[in-house]
C-alpha positions in Angstrom: -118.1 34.1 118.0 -117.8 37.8 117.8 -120.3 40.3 117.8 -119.5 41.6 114.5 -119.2 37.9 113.5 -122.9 37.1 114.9 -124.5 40.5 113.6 -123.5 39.4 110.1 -125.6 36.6 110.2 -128.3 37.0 112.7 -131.7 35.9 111.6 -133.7 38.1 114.4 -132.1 40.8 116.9 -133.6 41.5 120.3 -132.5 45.1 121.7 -133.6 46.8 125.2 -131.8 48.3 127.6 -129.6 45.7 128.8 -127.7 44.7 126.0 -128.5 42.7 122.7 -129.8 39.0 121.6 -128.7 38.0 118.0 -130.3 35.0 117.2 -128.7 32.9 114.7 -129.1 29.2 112.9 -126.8 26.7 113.8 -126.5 23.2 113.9 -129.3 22.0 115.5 -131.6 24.7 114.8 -131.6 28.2 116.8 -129.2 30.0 119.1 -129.2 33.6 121.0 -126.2 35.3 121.9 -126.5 37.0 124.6 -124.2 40.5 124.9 -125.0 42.5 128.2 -122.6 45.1 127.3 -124.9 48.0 129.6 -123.3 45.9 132.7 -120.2 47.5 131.8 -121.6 50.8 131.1 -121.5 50.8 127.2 -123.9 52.2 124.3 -123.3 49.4 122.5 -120.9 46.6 121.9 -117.6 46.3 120.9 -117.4 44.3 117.4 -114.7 41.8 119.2 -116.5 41.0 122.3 -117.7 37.3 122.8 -121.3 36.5 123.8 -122.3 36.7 127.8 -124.5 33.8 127.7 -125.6 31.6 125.0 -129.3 29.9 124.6 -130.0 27.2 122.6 -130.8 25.1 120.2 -134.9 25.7 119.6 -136.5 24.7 116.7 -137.5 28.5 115.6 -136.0 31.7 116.3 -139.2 32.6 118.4 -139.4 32.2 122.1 -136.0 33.5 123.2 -135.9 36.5 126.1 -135.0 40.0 125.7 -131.9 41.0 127.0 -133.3 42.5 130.2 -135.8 39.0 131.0 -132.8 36.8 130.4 -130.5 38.4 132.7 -132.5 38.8 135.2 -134.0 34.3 134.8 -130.5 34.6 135.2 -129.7 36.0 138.4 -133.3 34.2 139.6 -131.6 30.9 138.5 -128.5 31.1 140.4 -126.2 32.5 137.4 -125.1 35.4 139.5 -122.0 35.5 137.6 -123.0 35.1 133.9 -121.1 37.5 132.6 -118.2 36.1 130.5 -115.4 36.4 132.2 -113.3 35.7 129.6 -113.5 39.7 128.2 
């Protein structure tokens, strides 16, 4: 799903410095999708790109990490190469 796609119908949207989390309801309950577009030095992100990462399902939007936090559980995780290299 795009970002434009996803920012249409995101339920909650989690912002820092990394990138962006737009949390959405799905089947199954909640899902964040996960756009780390500061890795590749943007402001923001692109309305085409696909998600980085995707977490989910929960059974509320609460409870899903920043931007910043995920990447980094990422990295501490041994996802050192997360980013979707699809783009």
């Amino acid at each position: 799903m795009t970002y434009e796609e996803a920012e249409k119908r995101a339920v909650k949207v989690l912002v820092d410095g990394m990138g962006e989390a737009l949390v959405l309801e799905g089947e199954g309950g909640f899902y964040a999708l996960y756009y780390f577009f500061r890795l590749y030095g943007l402001k923001a992100p692109h309305p085409e790109e696909t998600p980085d990462w995707v977490e989910g399902p929960r059974p509320t939007p609460e409870g899903f990490r920043d931007p910043y936090d995920q990447a980094g559980w990422l990295e501490q995780n041994g996802y050192t190469l997360f980013v979707n290299e699809s783009k």
